[in-house]
DOVEX-925646 format. One record per residue: residue number from 1; residue in three letters; y, z negated, x of N, C-alpha, C in turn. Coordinates in steps of 0.001 Angstrom, whole numbers. Example, Ala and Ser with C-alpha at 12.3 -4.5 7.8 and 13.67 -1.06 7.14 Angstrom:
// DOVEX-925646
- 1/Ala/-5690/-7800/13190/-4500/-7800/12300/-3300/-7800/13200;
- 2/Ser/-2250/-7080/12850/-1060/-7140/13670/30/-7870/12900;
//
This chain:
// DOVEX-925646
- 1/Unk/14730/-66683/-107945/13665/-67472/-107321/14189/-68130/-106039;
- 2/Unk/14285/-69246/-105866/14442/-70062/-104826/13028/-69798/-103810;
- 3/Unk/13402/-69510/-102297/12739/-69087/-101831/12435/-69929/-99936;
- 4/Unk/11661/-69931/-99336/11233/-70535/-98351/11549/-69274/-97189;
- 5/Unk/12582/-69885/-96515/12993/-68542/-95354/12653/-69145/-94321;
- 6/Unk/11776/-68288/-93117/12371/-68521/-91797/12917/-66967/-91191;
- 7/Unk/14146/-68177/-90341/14569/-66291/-89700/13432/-66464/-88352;
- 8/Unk/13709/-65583/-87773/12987/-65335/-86148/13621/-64433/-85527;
- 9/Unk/14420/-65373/-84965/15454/-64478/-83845/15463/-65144/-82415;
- 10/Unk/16238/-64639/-81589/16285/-65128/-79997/16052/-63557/-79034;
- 11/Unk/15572/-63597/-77794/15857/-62913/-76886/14564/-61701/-77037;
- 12/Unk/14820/-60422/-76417/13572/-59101/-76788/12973/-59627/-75758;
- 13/Unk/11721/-59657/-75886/10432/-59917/-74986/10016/-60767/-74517;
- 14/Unk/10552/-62009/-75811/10188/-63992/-76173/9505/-64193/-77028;
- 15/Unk/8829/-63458/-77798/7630/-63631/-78615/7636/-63333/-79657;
- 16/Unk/8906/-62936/-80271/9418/-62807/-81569/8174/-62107/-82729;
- 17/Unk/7808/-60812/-82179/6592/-59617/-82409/5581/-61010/-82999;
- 18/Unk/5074/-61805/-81882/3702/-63058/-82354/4744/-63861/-83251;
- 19/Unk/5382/-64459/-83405/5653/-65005/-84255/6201/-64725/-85600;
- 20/Unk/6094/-62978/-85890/5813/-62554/-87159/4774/-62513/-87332;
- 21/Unk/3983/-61878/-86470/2510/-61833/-87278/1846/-62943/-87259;
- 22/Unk/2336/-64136/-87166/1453/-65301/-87006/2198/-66230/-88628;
- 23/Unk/3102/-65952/-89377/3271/-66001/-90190/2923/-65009/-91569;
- 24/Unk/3336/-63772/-91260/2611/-62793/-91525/1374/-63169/-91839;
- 25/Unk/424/-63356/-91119/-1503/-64242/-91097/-1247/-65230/-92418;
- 26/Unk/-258/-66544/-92129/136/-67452/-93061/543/-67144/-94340;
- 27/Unk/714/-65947/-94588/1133/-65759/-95958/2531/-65634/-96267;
- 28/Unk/3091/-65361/-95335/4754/-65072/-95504/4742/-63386/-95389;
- 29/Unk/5895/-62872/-96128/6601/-61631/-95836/7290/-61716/-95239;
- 30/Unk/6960/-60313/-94579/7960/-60477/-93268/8937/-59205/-93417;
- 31/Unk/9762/-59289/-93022/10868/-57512/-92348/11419/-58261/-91494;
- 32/Unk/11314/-56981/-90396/11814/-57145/-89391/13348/-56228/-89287;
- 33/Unk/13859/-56489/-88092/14988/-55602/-87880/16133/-55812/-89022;
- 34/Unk/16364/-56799/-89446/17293/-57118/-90961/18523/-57867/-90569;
- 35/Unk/19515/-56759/-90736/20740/-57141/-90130/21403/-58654/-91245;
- 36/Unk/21798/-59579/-90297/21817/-60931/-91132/22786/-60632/-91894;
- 37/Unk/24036/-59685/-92253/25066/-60109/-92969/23919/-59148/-94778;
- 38/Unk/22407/-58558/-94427/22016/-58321/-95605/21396/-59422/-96081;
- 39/Unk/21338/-60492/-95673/20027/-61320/-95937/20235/-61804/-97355;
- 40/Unk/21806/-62110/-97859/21745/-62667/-99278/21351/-61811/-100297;
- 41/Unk/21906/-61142/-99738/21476/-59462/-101279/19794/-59378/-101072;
- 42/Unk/19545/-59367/-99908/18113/-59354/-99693/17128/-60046/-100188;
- 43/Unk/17675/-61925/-100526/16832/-62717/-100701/17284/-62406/-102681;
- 44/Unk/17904/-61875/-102923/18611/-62177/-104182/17712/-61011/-104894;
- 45/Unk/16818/-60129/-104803/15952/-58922/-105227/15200/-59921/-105803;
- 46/Unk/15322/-59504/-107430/14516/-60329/-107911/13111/-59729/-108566;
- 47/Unk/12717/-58554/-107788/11210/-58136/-107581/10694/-58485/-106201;
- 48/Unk/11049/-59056/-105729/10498/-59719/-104200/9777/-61089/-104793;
- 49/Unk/8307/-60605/-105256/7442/-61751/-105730/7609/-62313/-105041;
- 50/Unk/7898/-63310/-103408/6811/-63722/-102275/8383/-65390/-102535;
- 51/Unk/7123/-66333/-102234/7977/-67854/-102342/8852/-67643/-100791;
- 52/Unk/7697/-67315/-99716/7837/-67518/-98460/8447/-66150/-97437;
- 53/Unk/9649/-66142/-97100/9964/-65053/-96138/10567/-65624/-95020;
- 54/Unk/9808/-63893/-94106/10502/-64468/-93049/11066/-63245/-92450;
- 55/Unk/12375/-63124/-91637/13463/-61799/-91646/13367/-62395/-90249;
- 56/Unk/13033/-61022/-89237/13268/-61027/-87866/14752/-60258/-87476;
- 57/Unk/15716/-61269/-87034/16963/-60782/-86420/17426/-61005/-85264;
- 58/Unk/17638/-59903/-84632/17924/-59997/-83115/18813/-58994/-82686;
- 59/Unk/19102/-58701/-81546/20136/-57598/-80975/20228/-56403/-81365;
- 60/Unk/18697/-56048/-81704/19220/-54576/-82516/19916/-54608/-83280;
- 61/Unk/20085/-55556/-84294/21068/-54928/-85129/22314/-56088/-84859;
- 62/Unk/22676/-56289/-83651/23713/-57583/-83408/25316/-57042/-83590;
- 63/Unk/25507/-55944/-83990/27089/-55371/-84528/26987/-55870/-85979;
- 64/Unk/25867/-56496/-86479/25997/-56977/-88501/25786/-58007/-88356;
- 65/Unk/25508/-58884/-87033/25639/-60445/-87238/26407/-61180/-87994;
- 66/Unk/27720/-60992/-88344/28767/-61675/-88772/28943/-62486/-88264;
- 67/Unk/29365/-63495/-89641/29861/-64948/-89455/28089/-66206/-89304;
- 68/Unk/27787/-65928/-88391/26334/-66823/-88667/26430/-67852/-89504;
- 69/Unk/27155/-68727/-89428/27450/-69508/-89927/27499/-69926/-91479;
- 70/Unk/28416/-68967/-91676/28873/-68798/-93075/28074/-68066/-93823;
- 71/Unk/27183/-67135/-93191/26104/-66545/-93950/25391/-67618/-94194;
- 72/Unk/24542/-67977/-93122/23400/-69526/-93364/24150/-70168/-94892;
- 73/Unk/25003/-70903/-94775/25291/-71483/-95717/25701/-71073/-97134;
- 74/Unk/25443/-69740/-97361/25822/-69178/-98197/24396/-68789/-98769;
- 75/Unk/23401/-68845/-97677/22066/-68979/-98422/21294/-69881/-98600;
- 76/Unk/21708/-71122/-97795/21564/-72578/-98346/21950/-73050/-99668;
- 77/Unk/23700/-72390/-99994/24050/-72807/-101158/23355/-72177/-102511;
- 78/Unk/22448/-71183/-102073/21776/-70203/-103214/20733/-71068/-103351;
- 79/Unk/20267/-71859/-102534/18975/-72289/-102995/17637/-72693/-102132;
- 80/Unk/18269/-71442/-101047/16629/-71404/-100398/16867/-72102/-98769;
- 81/Unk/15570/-72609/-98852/15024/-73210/-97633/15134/-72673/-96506;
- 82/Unk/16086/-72720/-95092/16181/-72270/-94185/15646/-73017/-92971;
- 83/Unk/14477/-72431/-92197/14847/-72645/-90875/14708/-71294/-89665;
- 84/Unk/15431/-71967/-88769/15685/-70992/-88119/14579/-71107/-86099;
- 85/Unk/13584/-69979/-86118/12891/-70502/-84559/13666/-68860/-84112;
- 86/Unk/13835/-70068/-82797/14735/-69129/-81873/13885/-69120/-80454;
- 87/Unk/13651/-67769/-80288/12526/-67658/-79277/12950/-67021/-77650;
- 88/Unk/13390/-67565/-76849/14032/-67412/-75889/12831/-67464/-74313;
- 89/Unk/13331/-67364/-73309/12039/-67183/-72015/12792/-67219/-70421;
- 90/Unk/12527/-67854/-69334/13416/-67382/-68367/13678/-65625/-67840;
- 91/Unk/14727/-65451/-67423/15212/-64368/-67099/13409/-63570/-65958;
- 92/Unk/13315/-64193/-65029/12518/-64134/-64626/11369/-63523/-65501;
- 93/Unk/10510/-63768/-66076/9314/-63556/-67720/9976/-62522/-67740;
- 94/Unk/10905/-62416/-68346/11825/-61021/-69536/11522/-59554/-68604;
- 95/Unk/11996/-60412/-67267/12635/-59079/-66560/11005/-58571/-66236;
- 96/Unk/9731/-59648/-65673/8088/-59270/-65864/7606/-58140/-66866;
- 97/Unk/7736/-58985/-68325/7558/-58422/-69314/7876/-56837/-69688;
- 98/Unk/8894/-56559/-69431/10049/-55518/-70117/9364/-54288/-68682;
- 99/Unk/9012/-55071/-67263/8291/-53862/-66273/6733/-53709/-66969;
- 100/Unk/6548/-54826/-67092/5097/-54723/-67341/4871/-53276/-68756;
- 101/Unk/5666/-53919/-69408/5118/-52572/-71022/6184/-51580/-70778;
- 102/Unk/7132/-51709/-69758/8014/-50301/-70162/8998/-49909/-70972;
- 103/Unk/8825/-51280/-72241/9754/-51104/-73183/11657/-50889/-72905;
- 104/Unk/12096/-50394/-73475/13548/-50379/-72982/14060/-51214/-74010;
- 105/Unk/15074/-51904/-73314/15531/-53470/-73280/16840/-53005/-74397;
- 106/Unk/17163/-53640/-75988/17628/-52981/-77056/19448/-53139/-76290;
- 107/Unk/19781/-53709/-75273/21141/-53744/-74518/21315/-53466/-73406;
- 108/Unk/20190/-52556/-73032/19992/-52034/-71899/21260/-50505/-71069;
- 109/Unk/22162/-51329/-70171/23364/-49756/-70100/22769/-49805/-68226;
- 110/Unk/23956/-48879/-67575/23385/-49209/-66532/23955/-49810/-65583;
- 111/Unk/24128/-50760/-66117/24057/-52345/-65426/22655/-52952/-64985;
- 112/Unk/22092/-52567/-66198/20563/-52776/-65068/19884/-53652/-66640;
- 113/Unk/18689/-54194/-66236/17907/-55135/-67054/18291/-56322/-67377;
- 114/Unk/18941/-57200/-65806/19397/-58405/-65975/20496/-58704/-66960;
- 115/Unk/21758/-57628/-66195/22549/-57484/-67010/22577/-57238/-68684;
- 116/Unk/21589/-56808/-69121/21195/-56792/-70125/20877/-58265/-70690;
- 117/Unk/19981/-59147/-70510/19820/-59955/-70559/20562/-61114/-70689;
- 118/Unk/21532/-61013/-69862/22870/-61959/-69748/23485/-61717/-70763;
- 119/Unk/23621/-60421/-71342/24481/-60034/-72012/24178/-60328/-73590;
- 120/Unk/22376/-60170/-73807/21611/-60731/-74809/22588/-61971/-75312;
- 121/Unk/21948/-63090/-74222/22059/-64297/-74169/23251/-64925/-74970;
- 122/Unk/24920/-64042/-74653/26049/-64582/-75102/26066/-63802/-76745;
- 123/Unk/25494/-62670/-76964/25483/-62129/-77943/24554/-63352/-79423;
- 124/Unk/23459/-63653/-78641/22576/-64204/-79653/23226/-65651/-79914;
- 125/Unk/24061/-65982/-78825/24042/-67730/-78493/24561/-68642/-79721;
- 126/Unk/25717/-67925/-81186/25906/-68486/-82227/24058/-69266/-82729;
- 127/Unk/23755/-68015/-82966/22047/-68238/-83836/21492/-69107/-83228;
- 128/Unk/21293/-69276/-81461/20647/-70663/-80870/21147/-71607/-81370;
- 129/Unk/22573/-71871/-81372/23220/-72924/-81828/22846/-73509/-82939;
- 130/Unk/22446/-72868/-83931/22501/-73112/-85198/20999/-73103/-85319;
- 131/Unk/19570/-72837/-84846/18441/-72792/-84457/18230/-74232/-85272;
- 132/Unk/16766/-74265/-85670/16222/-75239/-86065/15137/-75520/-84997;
- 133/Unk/14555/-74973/-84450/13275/-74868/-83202/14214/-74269/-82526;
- 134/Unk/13525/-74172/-81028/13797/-73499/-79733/12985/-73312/-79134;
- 135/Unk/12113/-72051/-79226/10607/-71927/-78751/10613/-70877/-77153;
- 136/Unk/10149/-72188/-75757/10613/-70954/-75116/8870/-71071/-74696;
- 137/Unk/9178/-69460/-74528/7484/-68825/-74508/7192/-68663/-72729;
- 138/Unk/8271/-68990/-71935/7976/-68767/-70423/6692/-68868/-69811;
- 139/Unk/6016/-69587/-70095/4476/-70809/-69673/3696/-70396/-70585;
- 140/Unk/3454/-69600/-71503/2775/-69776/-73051/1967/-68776/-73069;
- 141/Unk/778/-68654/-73407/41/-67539/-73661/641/-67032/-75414;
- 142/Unk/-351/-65894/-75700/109/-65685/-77268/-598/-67098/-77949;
- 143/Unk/-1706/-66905/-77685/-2430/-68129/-78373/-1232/-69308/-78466;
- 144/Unk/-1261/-69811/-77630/-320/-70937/-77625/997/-70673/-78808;
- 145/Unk/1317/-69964/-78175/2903/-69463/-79107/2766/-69629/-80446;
- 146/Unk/1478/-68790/-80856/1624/-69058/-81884/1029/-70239/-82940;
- 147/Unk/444/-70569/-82003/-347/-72578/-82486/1506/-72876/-82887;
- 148/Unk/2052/-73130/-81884/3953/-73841/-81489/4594/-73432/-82854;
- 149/Unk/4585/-71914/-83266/4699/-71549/-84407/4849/-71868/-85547;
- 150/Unk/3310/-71759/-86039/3172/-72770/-86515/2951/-73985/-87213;
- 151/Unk/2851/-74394/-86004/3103/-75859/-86496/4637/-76343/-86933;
- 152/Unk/5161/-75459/-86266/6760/-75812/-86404/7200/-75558/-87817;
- 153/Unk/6645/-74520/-88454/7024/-74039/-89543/6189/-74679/-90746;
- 154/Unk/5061/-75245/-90321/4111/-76259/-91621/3729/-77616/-91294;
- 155/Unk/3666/-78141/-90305/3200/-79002/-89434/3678/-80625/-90591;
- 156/Unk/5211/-80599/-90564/5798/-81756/-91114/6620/-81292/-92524;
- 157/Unk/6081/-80202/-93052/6259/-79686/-94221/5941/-80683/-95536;
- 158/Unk/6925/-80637/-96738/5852/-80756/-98103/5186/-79925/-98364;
- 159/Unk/4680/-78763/-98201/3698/-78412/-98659/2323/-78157/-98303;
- 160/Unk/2295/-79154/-97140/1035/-79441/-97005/928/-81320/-97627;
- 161/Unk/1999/-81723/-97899/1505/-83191/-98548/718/-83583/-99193;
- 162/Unk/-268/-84372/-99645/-1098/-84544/-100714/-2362/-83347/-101114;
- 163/Unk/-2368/-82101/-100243/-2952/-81485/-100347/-4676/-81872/-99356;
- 164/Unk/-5156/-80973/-99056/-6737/-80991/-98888/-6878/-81194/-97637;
- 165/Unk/-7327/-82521/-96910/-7642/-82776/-95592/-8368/-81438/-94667;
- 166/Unk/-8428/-80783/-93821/-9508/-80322/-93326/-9706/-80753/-91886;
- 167/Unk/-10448/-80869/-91709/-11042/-81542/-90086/-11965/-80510/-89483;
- 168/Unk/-11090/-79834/-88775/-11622/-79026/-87513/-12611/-79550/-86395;
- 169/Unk/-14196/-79393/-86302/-15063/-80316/-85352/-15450/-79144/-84278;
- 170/Unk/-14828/-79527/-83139/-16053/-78583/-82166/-17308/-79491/-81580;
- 171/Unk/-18212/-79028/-81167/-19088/-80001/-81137/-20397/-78755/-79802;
- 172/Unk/-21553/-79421/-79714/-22350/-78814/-79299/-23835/-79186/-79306;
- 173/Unk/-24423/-77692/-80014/-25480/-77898/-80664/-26779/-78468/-79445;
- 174/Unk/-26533/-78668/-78862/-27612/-79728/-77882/-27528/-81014/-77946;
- 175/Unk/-26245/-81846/-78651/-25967/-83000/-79238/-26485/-83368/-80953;
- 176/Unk/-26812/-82160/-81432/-26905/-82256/-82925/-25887/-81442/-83851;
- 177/Unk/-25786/-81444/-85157/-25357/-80926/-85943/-24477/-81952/-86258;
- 178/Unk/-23456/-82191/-86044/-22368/-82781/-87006/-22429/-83018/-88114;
- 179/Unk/-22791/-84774/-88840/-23471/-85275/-89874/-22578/-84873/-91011;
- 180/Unk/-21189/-84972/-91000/-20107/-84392/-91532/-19812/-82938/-92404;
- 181/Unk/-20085/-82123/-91397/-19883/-80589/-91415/-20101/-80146/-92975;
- 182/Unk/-19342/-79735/-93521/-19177/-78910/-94726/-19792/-77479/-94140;
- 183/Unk/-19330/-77360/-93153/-19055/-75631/-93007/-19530/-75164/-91366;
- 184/Unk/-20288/-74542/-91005/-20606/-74931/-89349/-20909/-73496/-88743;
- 185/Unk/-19714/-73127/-87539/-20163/-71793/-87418/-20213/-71849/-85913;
- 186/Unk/-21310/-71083/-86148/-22336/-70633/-84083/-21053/-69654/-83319;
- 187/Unk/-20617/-70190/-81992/-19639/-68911/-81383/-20315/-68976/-79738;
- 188/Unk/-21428/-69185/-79962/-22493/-68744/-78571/-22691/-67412/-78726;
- 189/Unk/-22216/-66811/-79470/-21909/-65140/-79292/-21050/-64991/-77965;
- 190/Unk/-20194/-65646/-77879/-18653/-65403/-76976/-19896/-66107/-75525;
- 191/Unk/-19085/-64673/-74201/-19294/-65058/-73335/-18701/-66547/-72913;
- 192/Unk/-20048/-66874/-71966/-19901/-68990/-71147/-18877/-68845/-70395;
- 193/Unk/-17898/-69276/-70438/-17046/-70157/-69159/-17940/-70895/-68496;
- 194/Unk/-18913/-71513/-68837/-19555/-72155/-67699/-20578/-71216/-66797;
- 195/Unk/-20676/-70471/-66432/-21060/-69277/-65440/-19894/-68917/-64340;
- 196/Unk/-18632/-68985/-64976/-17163/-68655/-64190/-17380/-69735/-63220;
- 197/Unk/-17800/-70197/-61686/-17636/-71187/-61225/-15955/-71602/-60828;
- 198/Unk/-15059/-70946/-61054/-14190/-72004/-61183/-13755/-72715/-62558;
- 199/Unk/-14339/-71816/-63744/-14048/-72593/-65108/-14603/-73964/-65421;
- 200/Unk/-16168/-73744/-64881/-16875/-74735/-65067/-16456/-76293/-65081;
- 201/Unk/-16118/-76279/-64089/-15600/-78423/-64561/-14345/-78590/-65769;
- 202/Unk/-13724/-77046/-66224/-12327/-77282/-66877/-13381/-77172/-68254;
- 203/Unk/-12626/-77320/-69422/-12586/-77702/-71058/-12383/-76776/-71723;
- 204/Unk/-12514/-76326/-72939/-11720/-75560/-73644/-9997/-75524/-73653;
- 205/Unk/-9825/-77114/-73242/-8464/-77831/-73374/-7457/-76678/-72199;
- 206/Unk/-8191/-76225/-71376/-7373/-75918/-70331/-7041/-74280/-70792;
- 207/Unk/-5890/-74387/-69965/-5632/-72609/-70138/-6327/-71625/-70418;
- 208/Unk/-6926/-71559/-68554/-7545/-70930/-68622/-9093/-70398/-68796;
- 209/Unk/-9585/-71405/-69737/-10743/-71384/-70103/-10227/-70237/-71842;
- 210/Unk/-9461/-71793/-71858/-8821/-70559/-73623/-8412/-69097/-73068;
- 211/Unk/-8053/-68170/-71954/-7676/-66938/-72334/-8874/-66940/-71926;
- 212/Unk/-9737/-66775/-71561/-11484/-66575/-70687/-11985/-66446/-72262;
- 213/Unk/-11959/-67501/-73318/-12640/-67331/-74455/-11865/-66563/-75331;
- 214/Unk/-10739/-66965/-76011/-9716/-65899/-77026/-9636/-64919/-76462;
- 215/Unk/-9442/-64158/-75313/-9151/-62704/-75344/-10223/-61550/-75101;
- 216/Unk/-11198/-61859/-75809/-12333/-61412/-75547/-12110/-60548/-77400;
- 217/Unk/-12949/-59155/-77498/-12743/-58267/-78402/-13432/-59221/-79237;
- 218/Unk/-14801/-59343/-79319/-15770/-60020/-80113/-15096/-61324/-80773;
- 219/Unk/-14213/-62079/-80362/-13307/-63007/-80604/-12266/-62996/-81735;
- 220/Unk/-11391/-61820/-81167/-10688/-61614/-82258/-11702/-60854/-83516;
- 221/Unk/-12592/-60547/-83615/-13069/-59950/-84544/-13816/-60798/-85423;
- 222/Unk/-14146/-61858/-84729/-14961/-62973/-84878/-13565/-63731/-86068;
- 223/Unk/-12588/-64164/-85363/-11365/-65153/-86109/-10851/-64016/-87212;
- 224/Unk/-10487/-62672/-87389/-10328/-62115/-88397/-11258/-62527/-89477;
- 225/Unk/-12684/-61984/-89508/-13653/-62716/-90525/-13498/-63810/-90822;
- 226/Unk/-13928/-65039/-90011/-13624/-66362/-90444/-11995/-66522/-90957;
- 227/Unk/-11168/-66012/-91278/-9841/-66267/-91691/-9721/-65766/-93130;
- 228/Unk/-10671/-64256/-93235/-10209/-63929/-94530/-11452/-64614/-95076;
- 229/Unk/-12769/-64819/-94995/-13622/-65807/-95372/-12844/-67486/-95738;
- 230/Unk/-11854/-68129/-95092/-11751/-69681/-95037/-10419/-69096/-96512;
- 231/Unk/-9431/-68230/-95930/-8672/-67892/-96553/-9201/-67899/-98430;
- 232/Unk/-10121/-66942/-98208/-10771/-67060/-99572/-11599/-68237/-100062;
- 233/Unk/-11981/-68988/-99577/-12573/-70549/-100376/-12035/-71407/-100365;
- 234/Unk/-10834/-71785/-99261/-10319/-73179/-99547/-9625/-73402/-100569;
- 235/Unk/-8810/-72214/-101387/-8004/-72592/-102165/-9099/-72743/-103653;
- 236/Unk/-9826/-72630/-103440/-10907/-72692/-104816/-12087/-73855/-104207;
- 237/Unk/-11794/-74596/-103523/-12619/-75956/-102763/-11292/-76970/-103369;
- 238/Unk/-10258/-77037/-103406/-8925/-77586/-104370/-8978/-77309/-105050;
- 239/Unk/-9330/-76602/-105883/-8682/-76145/-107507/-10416/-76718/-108252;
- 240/Unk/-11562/-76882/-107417/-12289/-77856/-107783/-12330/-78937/-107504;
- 241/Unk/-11452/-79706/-107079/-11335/-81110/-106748/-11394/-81675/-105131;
- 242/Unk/-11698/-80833/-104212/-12257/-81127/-103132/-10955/-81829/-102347;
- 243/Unk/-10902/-83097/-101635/-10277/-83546/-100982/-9776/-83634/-99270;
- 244/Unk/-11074/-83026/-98955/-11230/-82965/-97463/-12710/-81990/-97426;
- 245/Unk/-12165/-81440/-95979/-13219/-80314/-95586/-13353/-80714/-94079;
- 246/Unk/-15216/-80259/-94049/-14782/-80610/-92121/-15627/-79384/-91692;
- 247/Unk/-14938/-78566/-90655/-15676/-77154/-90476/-15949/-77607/-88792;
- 248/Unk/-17329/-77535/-88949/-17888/-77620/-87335/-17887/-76335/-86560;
- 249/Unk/-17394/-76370/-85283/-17439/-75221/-84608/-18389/-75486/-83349;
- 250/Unk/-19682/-74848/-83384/-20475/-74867/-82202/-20646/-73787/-80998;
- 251/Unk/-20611/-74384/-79592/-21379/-74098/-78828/-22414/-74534/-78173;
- 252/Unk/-22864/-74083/-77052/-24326/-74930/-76171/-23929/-76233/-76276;
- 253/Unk/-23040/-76638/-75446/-22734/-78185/-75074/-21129/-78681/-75434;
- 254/Unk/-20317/-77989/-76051/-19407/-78602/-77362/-17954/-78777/-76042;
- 255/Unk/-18267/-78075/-74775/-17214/-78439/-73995/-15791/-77165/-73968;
- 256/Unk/-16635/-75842/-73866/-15851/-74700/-73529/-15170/-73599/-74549;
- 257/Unk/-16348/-73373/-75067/-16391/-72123/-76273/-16004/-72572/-77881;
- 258/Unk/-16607/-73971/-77331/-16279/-74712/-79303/-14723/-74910/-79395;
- 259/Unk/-14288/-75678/-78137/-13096/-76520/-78078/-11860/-75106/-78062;
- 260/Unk/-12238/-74309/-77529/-11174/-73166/-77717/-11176/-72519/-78602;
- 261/Unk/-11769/-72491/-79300/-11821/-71716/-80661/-11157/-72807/-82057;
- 262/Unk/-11661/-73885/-81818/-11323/-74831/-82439/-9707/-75022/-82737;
- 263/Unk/-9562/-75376/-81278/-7970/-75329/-81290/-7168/-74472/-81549;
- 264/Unk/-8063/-72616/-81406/-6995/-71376/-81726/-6972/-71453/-83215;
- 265/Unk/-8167/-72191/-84026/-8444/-71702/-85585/-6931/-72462/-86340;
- 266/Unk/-6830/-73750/-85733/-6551/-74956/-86777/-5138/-74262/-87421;
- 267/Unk/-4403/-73936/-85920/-3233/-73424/-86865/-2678/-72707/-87710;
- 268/Unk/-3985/-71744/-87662/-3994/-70245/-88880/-3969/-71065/-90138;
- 269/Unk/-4528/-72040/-90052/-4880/-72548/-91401/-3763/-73996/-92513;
- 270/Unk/-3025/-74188/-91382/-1589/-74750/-92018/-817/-73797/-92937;
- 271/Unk/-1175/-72307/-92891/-268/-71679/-93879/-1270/-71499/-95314;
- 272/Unk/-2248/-72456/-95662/-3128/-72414/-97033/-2778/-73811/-97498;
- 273/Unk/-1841/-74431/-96854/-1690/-75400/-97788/-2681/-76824/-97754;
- 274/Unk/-3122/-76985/-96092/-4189/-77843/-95610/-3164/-78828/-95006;
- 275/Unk/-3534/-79899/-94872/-3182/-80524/-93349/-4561/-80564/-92706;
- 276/Unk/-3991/-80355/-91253/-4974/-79671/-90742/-4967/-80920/-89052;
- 277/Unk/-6399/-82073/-89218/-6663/-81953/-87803/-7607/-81580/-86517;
- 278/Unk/-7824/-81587/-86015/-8384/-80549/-84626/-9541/-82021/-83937;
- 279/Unk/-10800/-81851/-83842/-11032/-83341/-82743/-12133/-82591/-82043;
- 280/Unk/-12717/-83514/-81081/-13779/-82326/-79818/-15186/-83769/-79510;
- 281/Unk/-15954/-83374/-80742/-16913/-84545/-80018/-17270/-84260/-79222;
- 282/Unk/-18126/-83736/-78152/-18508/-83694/-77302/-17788/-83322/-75986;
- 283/Unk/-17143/-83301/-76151/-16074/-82335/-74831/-15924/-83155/-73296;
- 284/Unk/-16795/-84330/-73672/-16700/-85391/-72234/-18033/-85714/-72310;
- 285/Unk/-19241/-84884/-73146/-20097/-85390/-72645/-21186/-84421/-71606;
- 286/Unk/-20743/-84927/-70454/-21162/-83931/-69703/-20393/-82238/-69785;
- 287/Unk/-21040/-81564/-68431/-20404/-80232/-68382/-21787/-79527/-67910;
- 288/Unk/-23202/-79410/-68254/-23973/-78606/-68239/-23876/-78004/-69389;
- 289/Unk/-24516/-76399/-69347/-24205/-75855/-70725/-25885/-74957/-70438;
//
């Protein structure tokens, strides 16, 4: 079986973790920790139903790196589709990160953290080279990262070509119902950003309105449902003919709560085989909520 790979490699505590499970979500298999000189024997198991994999390789196992090179092309010449996101961060972030959770750093001697890091850097630097993306997560919430994700990985794909429009609407139900809307779901559950007086004049568009709305429990519990719900009808909204879908996402006034949710949904949904775009009617009209 000719097969659709991405690797996901780059530096410990650059996002690598979100950008399995954000494919993972998409419908890829994932293993992690897969020393690259196994990857051909690996992809070559011909009980490994899955079209789409994706093998996380990084320093732990960087004594089986090999020949990068010559591996890649040795699984190019088999058949399958390679790209490679390489997820890297300033030294600065890493050295945050790695205090913040505690984790011990997989090249960590005692030279210290940095040193570690540096030392990452020349170890991984073949695989950057050879990188298809270069995702650095310095500035990035998870959300973000994994929108960057991806898009990187379906965005300008064939296999979203010719397939089923869907049009992501945030909107707000004090303007009306979106004449459009196939599909229209209420997220005035999720606490207002507009109560936060410094959120208030900002958008969903802005940062920090999106971690104010996504990192809220009710949220993620909220996008799990709607995922295995969208997950389960779109592909049977195509297989009856359907050409385009437009899923309205409401709040009060279509500025804060719609527009961030909107924008966290769209990219889950490039791995069903959509092209997928994102628009915000209301998001300039007015900021009372």
């Amino acid at each position: 079986m000719k097969r659709r790979l991405v690797i996901i490699t780059g530096l410990s505590g650059s996002g690598k973790s979100t950008g399995a499970r954000s494919l993972e979500d998409a419908g890829f298999f994932v293993i992690d920790n897969l020393p690259l000189v196994m990857l051909p024997d690996f992809l070559s198991l011909t009980g490994l139903g899955y079209e789409k994999v994706a093998a996380v390789i990084d320093a732990r196992s960087s004594e089986f790196l090999g020949d990068c090179h010559e591996l890649l092309n040795k699984v190019r010449t088999d058949g399958h589709q390679v790209d490679i996101l390489y997820f890297e961060a300033s030294d600065a972030n890493l050295v945050k990160r790695f205090s913040e959770t505690r984790r011990r750093h997989p090249l960590f001697r005692k030279a210290g953290i940095v040193a570690a890091i540096a030392r990452e850097r020349e170890v991984m630097a073949e695989l950057r080279r050879l990188a298809t993306v270069i995702l650095d997560s310095s500035e990035t919430t998870v959300h973000q990262l994994r929108q960057r994700v991806l898009a990187a990985v379906f965005a300008d794909s064939d296999e979203i070509d010719g397939r089923m429009l869907l049009q992501i609407q945030s909107f707000g139900f004090r303007n009306g119902l979106p004449l459009a809307a196939d599909l229209v779901f209420d997220v005035r559950f999720l606490d207002n950003p507009h109560f936060v007086e410094e959120l208030r004049p900002k958008s969903g568009l802005d940062l920090a309105v999106s971690d104010f709305v996504l990192s809220q429990a009710d949220y993620q519990t909220f996008l799990d449902k709607l995922k295995n719900l969208l997950f389960f009808l779109l592909p049977r909204y195509r297989k009856e003919g359907k050409t385009s879908l437009t899923i309205g996402i409401g709040c009060t006034a279509g500025r804060h709560r719609s527009v961030a949710v909107a924008e966290d949904l769209g990219p889950h949904l490039l791995g069903v085989g959509c092209a997928v775009q994102v628009d915000h009617r209301d998001i300039d009209k007015g900021q009372q909520q």
